[in-house]
C-alpha positions in Angstrom: -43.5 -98.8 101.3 -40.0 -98.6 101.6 -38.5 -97.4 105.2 -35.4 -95.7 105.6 -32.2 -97.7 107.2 -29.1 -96.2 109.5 -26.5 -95.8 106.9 -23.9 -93.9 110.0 -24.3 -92.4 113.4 -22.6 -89.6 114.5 -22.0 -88.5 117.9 -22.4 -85.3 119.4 -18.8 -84.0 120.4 -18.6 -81.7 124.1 -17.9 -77.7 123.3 -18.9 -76.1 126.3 -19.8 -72.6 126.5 -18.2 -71.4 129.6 -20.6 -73.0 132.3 -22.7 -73.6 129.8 -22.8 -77.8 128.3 -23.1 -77.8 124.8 -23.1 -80.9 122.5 -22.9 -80.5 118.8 -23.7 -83.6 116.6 -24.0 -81.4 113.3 -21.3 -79.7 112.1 -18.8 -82.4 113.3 -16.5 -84.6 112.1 -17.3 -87.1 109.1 -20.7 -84.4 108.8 -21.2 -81.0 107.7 -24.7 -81.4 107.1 -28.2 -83.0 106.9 -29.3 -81.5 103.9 -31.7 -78.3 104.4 -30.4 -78.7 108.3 -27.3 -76.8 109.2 -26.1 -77.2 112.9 -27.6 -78.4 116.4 -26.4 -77.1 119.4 -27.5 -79.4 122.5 -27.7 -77.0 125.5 -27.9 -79.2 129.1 -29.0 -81.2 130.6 -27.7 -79.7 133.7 -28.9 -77.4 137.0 -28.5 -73.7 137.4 -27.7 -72.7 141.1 -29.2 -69.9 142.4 -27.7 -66.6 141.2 -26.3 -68.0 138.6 -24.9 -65.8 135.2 -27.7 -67.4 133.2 -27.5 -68.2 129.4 -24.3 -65.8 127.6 -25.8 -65.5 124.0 -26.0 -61.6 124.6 -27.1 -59.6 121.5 -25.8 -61.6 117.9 -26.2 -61.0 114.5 -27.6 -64.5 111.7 -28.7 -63.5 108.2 -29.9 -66.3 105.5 -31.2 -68.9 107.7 -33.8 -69.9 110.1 -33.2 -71.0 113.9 -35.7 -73.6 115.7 -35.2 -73.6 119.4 -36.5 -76.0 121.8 -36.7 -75.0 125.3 -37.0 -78.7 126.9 -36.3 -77.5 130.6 -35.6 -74.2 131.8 -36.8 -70.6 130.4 -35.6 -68.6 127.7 -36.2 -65.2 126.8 -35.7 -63.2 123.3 -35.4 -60.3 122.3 -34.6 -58.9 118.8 -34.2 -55.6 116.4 -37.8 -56.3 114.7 -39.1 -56.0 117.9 -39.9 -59.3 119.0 -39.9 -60.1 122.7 -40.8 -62.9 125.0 -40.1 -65.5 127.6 -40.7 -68.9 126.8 -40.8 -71.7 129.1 -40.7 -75.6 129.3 -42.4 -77.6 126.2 -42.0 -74.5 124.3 -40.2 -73.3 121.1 -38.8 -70.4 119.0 -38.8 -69.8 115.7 -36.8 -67.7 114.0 -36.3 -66.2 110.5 -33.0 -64.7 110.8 -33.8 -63.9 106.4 -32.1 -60.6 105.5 -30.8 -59.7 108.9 -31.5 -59.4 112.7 -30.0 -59.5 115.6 -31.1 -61.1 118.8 -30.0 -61.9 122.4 -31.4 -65.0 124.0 -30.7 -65.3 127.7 -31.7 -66.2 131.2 -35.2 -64.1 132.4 -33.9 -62.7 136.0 -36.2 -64.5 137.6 -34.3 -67.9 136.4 -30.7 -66.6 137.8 -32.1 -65.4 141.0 -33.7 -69.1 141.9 -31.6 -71.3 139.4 -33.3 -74.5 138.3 -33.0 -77.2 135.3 -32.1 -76.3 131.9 -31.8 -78.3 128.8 -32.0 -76.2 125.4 -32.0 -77.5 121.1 -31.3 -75.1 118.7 -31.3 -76.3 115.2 -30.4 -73.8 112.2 -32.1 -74.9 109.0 -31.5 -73.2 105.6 -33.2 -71.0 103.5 -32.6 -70.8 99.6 -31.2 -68.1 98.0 -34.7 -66.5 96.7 -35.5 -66.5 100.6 -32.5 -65.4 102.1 -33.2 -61.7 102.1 -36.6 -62.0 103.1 -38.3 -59.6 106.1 -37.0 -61.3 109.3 -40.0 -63.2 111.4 -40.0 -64.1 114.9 -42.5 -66.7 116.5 -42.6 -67.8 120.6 -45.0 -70.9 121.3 -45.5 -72.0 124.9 -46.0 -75.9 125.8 -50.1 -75.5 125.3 -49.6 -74.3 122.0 -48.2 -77.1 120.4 -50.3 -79.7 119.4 -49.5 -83.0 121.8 -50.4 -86.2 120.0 -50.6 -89.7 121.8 -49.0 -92.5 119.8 -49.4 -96.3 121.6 -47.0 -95.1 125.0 -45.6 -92.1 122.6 -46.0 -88.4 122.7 -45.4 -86.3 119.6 -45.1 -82.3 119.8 -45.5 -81.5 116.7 -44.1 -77.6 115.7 -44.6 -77.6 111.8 -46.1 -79.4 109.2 -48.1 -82.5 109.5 -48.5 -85.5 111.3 -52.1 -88.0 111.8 -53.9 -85.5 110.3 -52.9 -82.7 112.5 -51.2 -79.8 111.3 -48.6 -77.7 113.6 -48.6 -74.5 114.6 -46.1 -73.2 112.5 -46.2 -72.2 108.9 -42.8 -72.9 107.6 -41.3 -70.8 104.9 -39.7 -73.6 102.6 -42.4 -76.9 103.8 -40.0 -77.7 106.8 -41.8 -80.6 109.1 -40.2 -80.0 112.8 -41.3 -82.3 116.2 -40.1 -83.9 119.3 -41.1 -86.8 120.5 -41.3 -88.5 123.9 -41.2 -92.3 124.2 -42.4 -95.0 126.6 -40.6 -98.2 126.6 -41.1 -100.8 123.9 -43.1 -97.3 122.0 -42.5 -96.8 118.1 -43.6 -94.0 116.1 -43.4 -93.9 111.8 -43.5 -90.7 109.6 -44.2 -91.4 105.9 -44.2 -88.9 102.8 -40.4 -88.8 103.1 -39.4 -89.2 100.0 -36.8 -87.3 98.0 -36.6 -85.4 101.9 -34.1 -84.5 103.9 -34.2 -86.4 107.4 -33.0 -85.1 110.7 -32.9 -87.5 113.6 -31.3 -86.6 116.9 -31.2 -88.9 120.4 -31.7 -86.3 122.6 -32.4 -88.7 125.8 -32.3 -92.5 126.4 -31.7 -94.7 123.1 -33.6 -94.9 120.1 -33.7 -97.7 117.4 -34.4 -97.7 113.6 -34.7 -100.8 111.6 -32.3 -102.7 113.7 -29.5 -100.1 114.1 -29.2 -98.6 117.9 -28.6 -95.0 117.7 -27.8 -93.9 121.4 -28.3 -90.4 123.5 -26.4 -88.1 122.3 -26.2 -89.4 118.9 -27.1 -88.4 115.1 -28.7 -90.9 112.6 -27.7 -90.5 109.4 -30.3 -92.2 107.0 -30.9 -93.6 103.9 -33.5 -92.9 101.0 -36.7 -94.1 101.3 -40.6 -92.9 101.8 -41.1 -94.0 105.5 -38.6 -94.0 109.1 -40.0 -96.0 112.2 -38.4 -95.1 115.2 -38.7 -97.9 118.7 -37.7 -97.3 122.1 -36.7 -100.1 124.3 -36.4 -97.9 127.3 -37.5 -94.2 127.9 -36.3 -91.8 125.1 -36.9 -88.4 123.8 -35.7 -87.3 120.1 -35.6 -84.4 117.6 -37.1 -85.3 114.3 -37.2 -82.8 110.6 -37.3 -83.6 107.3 -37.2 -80.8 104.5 -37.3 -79.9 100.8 -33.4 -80.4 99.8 -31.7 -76.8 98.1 -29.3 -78.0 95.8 -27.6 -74.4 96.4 -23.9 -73.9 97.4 -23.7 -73.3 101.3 -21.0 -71.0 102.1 -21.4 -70.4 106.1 -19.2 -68.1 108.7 -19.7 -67.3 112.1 -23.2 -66.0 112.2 -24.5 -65.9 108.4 -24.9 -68.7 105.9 -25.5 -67.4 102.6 -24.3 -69.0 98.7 -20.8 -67.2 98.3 -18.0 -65.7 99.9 -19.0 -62.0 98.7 -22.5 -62.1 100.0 -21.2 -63.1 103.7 -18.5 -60.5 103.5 -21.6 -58.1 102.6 -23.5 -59.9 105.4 -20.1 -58.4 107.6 -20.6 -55.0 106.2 -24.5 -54.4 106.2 -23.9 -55.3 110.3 -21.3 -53.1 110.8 -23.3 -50.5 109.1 -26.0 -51.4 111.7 -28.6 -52.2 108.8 -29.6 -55.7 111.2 -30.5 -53.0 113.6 -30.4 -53.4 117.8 -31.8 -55.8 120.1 -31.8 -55.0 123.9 -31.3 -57.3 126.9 -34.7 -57.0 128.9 -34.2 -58.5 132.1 -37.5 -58.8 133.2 
């Protein structure tokens, strides 16, 4: 079985958001992308005060892509024009198919800015092929109990879609896309096989990680090589973001909030919002 090595690492460059910490490994510089997945935004970790302004991603149009959001401390709550509403809380995760157009806001419940508190927040955009990129938008919220937790030899994996030991996440993605997080204990390893021909996403979110020899530290992005198997070792606690995904050998032609395949589908993108096709999402403040 051949196993993936560390051919670069990339590391996540600061772009804070007013009060809001923001790391972004992917777009950066010397990466535009891992394949299928488009951009990571690394919210945190930092501490709220009490009455606090909360998260600022008021209502916001996407169309052609999906978003995967990881609430690893804090609360967020959605809401969107399809409807879709809820407040999800630590260990949790949003998924979100922008397809032919939505907009949603994703902010602080009320609760959270009254009594402040910890908040640390992943949200990775991962693409859809043209045939799927003016699908009926889809919304799913998962709390912590909903995703499958499996113990690996002093590892935890949350596993939010596809398959892992013989357990299945939650999850059904559109194009195959295998999504987790994983929590390590020191001197803990975990491998995923089938990876072949896949695109692989690895991001230290806490602590350092290590794959066949190479350190990749917090805050960093691995950029692997081919091969059908990655293990990933922790000397010392750690926590990472792992994918992989079906590669679309389709042009990706992104601005602002839309990634489609040319420059005249985003500028239709423009025009169907301004036409209020993506319809309206409200601000509940709960």
């Amino acid at each position: 079985m051949t196993r993936r090595a560390v051919l670069s690492v990339h590391p996540a460059y600061r772009d804070d958001i007013g009060d809001l910490v923001t790391r972004r490994p992917v777009p950066g510089p010397g990466i535009e992308n891992v394949g299928a997945f488009l951009f990571l935004n690394h919210h945190g970790p930092q501490t709220y005060p009490p009455n606090n302004r909360g998260l600022p991603f008021g209502p916001h149009p996407h169309r052609g892509f999906e978003t995967a959001t990881f609430i690893l401390e804090g609360e967020l709550a959605h809401t969107d024009s399809a409807g879709h509403e809820s407040v999800i809380g630590a260990g949790g995760v949003q998924w979100m198919t922008a397809g032919r157009g939505i907009v949603h806001a994703e902010v602080s419940p009320a609760d959270f800015k009254r009594r402040g508190g910890r908040l640390e927040i992943l949200q990775l955009w991962v693409n859809l092929p043209a045939r799927l990129k003016m699908t009926a938008p889809r919304y799913v919220g998962l709390q912590a109990e909903g995703i499958p937790a499996i113990a690996a030899e002093g590892a935890t994996l949350h596993l939010i879609s596809g398959d892992w030991q013989g357990v299945r996440g939650p999850i059904e993605s559109l194009t195959g896309v295998s999504l987790s997080w994983a929590e390590m204990q020191p001197g803990a390893s975990v491998t995923f096989d089938g990876l072949t021909g896949r695109d692989v996403f690895l991001y230290a979110v806490r602590g350092g990680i290590e794959v066949a020899g190479r350190q990749v530290p917090q805050f960093h992005l691995a950029q692997l090589g081919e091969g059908e198997s990655v293990t990933i070792a922790a000397a010392g606690p750690a926590l990472f973001l792992f994918g992989h995904a079906d590669p679309i050998p389709e042009a990706v032609v992104a601005h602002g909030p839309f990634v489609m395949n040319s420059m005249e589908e985003i500028r239709q993108a423009f025009a169907d919002y301004q036409a209020g096709k993506f319809g309206v999402a409200e601000i509940v403040e709960g």
